[in-house]
Kinemage of the C-alpha trace (Angstrom):
@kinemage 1
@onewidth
@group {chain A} dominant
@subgroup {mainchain}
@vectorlist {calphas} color= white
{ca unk a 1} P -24.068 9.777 -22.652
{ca unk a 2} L -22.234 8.581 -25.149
{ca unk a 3} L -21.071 5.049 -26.053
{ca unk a 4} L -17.634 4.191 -24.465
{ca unk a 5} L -17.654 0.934 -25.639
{ca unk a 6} L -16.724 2.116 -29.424
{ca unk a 7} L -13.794 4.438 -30.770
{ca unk a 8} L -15.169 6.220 -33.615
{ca unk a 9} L -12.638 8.114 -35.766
{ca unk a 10} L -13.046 12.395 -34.979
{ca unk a 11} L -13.679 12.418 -38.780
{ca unk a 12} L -16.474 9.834 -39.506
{ca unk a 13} L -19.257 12.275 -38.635
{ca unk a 14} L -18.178 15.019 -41.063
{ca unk a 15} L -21.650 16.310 -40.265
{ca unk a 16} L -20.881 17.502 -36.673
{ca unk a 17} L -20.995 21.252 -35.926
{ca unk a 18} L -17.785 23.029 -36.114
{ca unk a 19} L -18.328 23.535 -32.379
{ca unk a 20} L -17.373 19.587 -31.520
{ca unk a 21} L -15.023 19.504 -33.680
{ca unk a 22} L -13.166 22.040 -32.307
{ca unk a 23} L -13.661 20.315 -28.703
{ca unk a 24} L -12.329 16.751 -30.147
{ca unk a 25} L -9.776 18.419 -31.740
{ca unk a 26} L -8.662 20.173 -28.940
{ca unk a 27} L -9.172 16.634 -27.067
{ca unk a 28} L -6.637 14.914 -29.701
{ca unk a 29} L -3.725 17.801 -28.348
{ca unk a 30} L -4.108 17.492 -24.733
{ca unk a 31} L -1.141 16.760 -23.866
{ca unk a 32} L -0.516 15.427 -20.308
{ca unk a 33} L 2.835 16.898 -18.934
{ca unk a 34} L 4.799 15.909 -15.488
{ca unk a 35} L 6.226 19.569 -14.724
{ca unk a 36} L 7.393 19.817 -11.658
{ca unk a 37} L 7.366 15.800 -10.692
{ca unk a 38} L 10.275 15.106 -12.898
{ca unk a 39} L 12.052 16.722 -10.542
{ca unk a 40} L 10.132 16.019 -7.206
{ca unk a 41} L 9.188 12.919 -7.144
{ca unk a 42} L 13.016 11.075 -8.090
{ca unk a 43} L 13.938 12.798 -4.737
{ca unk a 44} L 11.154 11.541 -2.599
{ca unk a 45} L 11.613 8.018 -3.918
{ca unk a 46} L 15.371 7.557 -3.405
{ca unk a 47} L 14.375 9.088 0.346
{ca unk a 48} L 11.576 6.670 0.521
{ca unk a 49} L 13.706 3.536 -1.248
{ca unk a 50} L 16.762 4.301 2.203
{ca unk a 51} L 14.820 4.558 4.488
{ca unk a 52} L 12.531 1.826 3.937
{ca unk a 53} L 15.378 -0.687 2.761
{ca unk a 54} L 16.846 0.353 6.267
{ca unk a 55} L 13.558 -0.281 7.955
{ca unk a 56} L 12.537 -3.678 6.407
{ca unk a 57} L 15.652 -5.211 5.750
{ca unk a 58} L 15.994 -4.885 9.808
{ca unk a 59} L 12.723 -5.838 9.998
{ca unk a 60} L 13.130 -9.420 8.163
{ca unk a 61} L 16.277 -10.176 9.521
{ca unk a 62} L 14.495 -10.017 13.282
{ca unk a 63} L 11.532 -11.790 12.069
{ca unk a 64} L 13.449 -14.571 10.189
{ca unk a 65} L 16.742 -14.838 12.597
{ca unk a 66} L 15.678 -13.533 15.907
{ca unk a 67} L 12.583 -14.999 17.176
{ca unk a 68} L 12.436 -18.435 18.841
{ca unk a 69} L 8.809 -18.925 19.021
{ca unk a 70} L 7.122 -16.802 16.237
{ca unk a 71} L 2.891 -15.513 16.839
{ca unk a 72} L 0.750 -14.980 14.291
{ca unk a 73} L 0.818 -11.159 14.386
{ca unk a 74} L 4.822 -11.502 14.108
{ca unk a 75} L 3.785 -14.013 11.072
{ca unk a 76} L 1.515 -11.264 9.636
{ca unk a 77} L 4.438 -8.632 9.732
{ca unk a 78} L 7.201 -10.363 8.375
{ca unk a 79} L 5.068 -11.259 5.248
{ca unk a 80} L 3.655 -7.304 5.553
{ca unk a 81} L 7.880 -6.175 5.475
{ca unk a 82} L 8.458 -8.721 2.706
{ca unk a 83} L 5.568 -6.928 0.657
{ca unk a 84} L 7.219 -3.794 1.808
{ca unk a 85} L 10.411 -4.479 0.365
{ca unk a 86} L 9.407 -5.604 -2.890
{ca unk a 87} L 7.781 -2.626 -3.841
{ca unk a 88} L 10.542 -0.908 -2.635
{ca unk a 89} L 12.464 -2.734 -5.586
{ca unk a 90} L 9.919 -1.327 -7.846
{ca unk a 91} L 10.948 2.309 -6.815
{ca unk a 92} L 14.286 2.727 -9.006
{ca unk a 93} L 12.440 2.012 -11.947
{ca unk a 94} L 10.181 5.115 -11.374
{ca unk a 95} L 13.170 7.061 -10.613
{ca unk a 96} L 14.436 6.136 -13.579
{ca unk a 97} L 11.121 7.103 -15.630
{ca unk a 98} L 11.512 10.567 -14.172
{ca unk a 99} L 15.107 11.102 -15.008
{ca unk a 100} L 13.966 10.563 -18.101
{ca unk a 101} L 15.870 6.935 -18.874
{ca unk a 102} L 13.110 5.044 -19.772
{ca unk a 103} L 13.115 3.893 -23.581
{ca unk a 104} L 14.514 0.445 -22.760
{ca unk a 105} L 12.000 -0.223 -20.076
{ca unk a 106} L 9.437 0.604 -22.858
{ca unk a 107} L 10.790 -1.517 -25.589
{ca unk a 108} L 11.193 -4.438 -22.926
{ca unk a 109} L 7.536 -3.903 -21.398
{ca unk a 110} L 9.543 -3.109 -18.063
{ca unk a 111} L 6.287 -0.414 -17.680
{ca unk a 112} L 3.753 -3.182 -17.538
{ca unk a 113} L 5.708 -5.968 -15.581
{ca unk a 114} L 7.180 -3.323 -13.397
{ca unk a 115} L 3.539 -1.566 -12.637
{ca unk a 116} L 1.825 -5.097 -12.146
{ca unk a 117} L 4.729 -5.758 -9.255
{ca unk a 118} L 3.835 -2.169 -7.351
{ca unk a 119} L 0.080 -3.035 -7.322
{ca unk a 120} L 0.679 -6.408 -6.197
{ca unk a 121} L 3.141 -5.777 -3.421
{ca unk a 122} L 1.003 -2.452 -2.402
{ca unk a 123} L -2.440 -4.647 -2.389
{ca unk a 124} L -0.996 -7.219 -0.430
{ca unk a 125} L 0.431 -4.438 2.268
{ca unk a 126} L -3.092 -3.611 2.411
{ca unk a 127} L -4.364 -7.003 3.272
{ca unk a 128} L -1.665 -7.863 5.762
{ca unk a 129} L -2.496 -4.423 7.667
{ca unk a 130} L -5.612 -5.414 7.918
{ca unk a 131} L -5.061 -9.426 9.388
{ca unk a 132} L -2.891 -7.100 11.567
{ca unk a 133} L -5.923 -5.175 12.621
{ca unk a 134} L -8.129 -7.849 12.891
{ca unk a 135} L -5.676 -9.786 15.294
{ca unk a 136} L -5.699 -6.969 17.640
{ca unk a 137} L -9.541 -6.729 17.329
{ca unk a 138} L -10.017 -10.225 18.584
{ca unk a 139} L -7.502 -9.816 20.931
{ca unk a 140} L -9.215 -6.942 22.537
{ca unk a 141} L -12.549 -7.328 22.493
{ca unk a 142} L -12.455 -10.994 22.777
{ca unk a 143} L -9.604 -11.410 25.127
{ca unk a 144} L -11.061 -15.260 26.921
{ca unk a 145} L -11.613 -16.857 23.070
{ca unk a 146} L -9.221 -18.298 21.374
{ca unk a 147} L -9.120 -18.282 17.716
{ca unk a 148} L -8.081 -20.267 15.228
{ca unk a 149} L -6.322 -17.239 12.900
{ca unk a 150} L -4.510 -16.483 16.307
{ca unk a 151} L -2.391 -19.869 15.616
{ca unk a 152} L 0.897 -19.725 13.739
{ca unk a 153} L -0.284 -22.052 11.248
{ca unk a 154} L -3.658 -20.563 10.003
{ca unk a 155} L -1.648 -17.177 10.206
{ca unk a 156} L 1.089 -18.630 7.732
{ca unk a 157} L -1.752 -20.234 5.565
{ca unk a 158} L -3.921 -17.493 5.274
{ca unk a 159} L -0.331 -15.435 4.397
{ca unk a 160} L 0.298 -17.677 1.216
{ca unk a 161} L -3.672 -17.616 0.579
{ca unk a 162} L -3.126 -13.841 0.537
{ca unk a 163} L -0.154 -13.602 -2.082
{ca unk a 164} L -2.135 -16.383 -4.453
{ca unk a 165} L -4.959 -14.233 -4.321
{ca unk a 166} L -3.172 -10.784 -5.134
{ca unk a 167} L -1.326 -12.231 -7.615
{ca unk a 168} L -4.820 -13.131 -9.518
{ca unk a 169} L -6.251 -10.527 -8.572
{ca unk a 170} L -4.005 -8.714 -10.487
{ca unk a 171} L -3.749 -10.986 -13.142
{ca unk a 172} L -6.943 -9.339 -15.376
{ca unk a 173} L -5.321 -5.601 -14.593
{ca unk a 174} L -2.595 -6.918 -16.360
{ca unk a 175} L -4.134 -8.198 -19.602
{ca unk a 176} L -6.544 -5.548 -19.705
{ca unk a 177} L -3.861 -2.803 -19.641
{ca unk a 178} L -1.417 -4.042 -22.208
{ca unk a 179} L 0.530 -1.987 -22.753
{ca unk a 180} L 0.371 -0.363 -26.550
{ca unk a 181} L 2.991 -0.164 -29.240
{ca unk a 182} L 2.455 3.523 -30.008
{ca unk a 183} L 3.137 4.132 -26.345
{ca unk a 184} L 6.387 6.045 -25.785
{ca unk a 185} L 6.145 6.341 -21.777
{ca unk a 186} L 6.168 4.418 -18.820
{ca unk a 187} L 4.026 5.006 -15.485
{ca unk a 188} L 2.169 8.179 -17.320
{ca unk a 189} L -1.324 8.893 -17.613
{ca unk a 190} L -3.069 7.078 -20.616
{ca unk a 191} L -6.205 6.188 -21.667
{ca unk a 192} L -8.472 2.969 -20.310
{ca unk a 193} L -11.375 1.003 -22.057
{ca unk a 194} L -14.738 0.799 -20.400
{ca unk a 195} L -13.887 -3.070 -18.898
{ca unk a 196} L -10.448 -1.490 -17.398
{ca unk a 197} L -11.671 1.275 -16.136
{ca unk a 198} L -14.886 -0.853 -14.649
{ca unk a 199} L -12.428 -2.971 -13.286
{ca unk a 200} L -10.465 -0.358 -11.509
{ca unk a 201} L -13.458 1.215 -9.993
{ca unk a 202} L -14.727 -2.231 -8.311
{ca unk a 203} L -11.032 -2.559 -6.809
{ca unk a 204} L -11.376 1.127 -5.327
{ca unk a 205} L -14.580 -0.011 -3.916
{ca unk a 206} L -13.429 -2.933 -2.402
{ca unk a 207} L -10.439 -0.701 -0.345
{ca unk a 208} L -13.818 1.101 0.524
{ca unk a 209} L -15.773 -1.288 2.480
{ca unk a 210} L -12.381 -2.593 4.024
{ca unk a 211} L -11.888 0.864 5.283
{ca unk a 212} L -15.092 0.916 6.070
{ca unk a 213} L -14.182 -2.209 8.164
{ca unk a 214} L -11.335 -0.963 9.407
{ca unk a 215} L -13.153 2.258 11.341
{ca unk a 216} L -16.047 0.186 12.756
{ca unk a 217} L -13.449 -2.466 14.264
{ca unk a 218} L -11.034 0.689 15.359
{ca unk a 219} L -14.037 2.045 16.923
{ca unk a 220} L -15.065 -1.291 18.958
{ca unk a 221} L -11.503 -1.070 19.864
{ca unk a 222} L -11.898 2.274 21.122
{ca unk a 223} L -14.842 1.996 23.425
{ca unk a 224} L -13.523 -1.220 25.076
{ca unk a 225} L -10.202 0.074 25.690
{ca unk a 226} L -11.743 3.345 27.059
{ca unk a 227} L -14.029 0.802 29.178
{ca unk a 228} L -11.302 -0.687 30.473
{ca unk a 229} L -9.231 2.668 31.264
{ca unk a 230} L -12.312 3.794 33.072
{ca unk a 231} L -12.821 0.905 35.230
{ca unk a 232} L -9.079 1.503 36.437
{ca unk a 233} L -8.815 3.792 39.426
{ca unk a 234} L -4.924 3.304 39.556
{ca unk a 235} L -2.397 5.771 37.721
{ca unk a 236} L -0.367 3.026 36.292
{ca unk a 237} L -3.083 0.950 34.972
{ca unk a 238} L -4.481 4.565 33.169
{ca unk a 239} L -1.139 4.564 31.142
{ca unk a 240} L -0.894 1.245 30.316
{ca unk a 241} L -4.289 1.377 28.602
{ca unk a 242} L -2.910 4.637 26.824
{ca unk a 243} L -0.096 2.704 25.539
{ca unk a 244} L -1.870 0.093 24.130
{ca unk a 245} L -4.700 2.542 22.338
{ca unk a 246} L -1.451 4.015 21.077
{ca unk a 247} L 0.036 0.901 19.514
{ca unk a 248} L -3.151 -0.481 18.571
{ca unk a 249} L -4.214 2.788 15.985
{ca unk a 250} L -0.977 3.437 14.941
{ca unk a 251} L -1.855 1.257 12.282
{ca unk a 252} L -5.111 2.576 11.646
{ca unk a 253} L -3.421 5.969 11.359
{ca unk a 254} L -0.691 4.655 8.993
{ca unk a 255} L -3.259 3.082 6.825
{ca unk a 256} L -5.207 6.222 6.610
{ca unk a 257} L -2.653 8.495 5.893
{ca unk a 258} L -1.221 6.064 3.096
{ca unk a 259} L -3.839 4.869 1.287
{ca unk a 260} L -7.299 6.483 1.642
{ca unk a 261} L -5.785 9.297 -0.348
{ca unk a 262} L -4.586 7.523 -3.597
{ca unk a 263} L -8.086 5.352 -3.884
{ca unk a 264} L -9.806 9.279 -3.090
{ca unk a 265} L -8.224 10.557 -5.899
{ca unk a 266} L -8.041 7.321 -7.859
{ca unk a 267} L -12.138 7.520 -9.182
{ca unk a 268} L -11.919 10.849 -10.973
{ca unk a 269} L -8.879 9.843 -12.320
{ca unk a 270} L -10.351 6.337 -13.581
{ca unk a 271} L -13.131 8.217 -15.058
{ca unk a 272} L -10.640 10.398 -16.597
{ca unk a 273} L -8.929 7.649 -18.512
{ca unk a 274} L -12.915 6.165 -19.497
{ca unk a 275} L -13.321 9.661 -21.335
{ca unk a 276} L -16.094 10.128 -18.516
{ca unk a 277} L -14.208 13.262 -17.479
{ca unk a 278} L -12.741 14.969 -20.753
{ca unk a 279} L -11.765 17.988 -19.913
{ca unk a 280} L -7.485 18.198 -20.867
{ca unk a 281} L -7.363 20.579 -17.456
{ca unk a 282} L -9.067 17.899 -15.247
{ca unk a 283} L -7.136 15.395 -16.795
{ca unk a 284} L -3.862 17.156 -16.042
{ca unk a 285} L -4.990 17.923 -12.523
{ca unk a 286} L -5.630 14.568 -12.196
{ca unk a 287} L -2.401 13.085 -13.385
{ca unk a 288} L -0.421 15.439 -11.238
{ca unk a 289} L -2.848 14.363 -7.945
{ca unk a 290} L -2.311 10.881 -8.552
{ca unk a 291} L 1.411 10.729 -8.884
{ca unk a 292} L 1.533 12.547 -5.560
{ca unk a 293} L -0.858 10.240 -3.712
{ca unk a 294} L 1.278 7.259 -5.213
{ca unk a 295} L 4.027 8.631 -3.720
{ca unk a 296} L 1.748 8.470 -0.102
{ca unk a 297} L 1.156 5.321 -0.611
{ca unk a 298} L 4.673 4.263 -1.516
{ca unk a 299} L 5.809 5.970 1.680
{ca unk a 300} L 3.893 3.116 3.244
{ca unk a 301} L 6.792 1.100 2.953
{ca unk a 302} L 8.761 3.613 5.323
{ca unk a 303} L 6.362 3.701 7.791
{ca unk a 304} L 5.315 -0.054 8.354
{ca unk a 305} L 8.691 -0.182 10.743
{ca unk a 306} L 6.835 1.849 12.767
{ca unk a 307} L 4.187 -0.421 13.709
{ca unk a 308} L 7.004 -3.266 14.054
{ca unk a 309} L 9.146 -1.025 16.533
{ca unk a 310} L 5.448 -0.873 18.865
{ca unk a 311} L 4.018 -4.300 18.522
{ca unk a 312} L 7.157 -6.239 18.110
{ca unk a 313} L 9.175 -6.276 21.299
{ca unk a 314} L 12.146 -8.138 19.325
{ca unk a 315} L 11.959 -5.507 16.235
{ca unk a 316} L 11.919 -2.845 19.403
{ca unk a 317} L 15.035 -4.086 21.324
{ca unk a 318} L 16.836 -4.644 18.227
{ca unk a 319} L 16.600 -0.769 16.882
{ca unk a 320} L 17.209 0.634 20.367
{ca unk a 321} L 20.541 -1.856 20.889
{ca unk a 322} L 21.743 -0.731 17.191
{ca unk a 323} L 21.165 2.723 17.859
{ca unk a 324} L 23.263 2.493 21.123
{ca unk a 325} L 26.141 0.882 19.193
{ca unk a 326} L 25.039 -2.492 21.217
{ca unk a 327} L 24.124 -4.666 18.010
{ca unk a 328} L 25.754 -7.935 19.218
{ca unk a 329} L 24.636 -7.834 22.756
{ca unk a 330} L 20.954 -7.153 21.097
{ca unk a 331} L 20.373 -11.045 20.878
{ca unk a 332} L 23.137 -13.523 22.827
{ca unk a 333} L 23.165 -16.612 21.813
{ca unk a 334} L 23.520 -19.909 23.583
{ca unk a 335} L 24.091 -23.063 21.680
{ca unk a 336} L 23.016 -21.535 18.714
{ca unk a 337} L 19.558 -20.781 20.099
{ca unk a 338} L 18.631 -17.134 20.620
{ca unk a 339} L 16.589 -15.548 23.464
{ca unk a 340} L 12.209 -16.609 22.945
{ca unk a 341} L 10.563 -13.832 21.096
{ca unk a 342} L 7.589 -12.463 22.571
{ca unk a 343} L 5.259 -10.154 21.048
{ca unk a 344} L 4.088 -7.642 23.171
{ca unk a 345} L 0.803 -7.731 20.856
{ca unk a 346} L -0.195 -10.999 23.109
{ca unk a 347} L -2.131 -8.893 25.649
């Protein structure tokens, strides 16, 4: 294999057969193109940027407004809606990369500021999904212990801890993919050096093992609740177990759905960018695959409510009352003091 580490020029080996020549020549023309996602994709983001505005917006103002004693899972989801929203403010830009408005978003590095923002705010999603998990996974299997990250200030420590240490995280992304001043487009496919692309490829495989953490806690979850159901000889007792295996993996199932995908398709297209895979066709597979599991995991963002309308009882009461036209009766108020909040997550 050759090395990645150095750029020679197509013409310093003017000894090559005609055969590679023709193949890096052929290389230099590949042209990556968006087809059909220059029209696609603006319409799933403005869809995506409603209803998650909708979604989140309600979600903060019941988190930050409504809730007279707050837990740490209700901790855990406001900071997981305020991610949420964020990258929802990311979104417009892309729309307008696709609509083709995007020269003064290149000539003010709007492409790498505005790229660095998604990651961030879709990392830290990731990381608050799974303190959401692993609050429910204590809370299950260890119902009698009580733990310290089950306390609302750990859970508003470790919060802050977590945007610190996305935002660093990020920080060598950032200077490693600078963006060029030959480049003409934002959010495209373009080539990586090897210590980007290396880079890259150890953040994929960290979202690995945490998935891989995520199904072995899931499926501690499972037996114990399943335990629990079958211990039960009472009909009541039977559904109450089913609703709380249903709340519990609906955030497994979101997380799933969202982002195993994009980091799936995310190492062939890494090694795509390292040269590793060359081949113009793969490359504009690739591109086209990875725009459309970025929209997945953007669509994240729309269904995080979700998870807040079945473990939050306040975020629950408040869509139902809004729905039936009952918005100010949702929360009365006395003294200035609304009604306790109580997760339903404190099982």
């Amino acid at each position: 294999m050759a090395d990645l580490s150095s750029s020679p020029s197509p013409y310093a080996n003017v000894s090559q057969p005609a055969m590679d020549s023709k193949a890096i020549l052929k290389d230099i023309n590949c042209t990556i193109e968006d087809g059909f996602l220059s029209t696609g994709l603006p319409i799933f983001y403005i869809t995506i940027c409603v209803i998650g505005l909708l979604g989140n917006v309600s979600a903060l103002w019941v988190f930050f407004f409504n809730q007279r004693k707050p837990t740490s899972i209700s901790i855990y989801m406001k900071h997981l809606a305020m991610a949420d929203l964020l990258l929802l403010l990311c979104l417009p830009f892309r729309i307008a990369y696709h609509i083709g408005q995007y020269n003064w978003m290149v000539k003010c590095y709007f492409c790498k500021i505005i790229g660095a923002f998604f990651y961030i705010n879709m990392y830290a999603s990731i990381v608050f999904l799974g303190l959401i998990s692993l609050n429910r996974y204590l809370k299950i299997t260890k119902p009698l212990r009580k733990f310290k990250i089950h306390s609302v200030n750990w859970s508003s420590g470790i919060s802050k801890a977590v945007w610190v240490g996305t935002i660093l995280f990020m920080l060598p992304f950032v200077v490693a993919s600078s963006l060029k001043s030959t480049e003409t487009k934002c959010f495209h496919y373009r080539s990586q050096s090897v210590i980007a692309g290396t880079m890259n490829l150890v953040a994929i495989m960290f979202i690995f093992i945490l998935s891989l953490l995520f199904l072995v806690s899931y499926a501690k979850i499972a037996v114990k609740l399943y335990n629990i159901s079958e211990g039960k000889k009472k009909q009541q007792i039977r559904k109450v177990s089913t609703r709380a295996i249903m709340k519990t993996f609906i955030v497994l199932a979101i997380y799933i759905v969202c982002f195993m995908p994009y980091h799936i398709v995310r190492v062939p297209y890494v090694l795509s960018q390292m040269e590793i895979i060359s081949s113009c066709q793969s490359k504009q597979f690739l591109h086209t695959a990875n725009e459309l599991v970025l929209c997945l995991s953007a669509l994240n963002s729309c269904l995080d409510p979700v998870i807040y309308f079945f473990l939050s009882n306040s975020f629950r009461r408040t869509i139902i009352y809004t729905t039936k036209g009952r918005f100010n009766k949702t929360f009365p108020k006395t003294n200035g003091v609304t009604n306790s909040f109580r997760s339903i997550t404190e099982i």
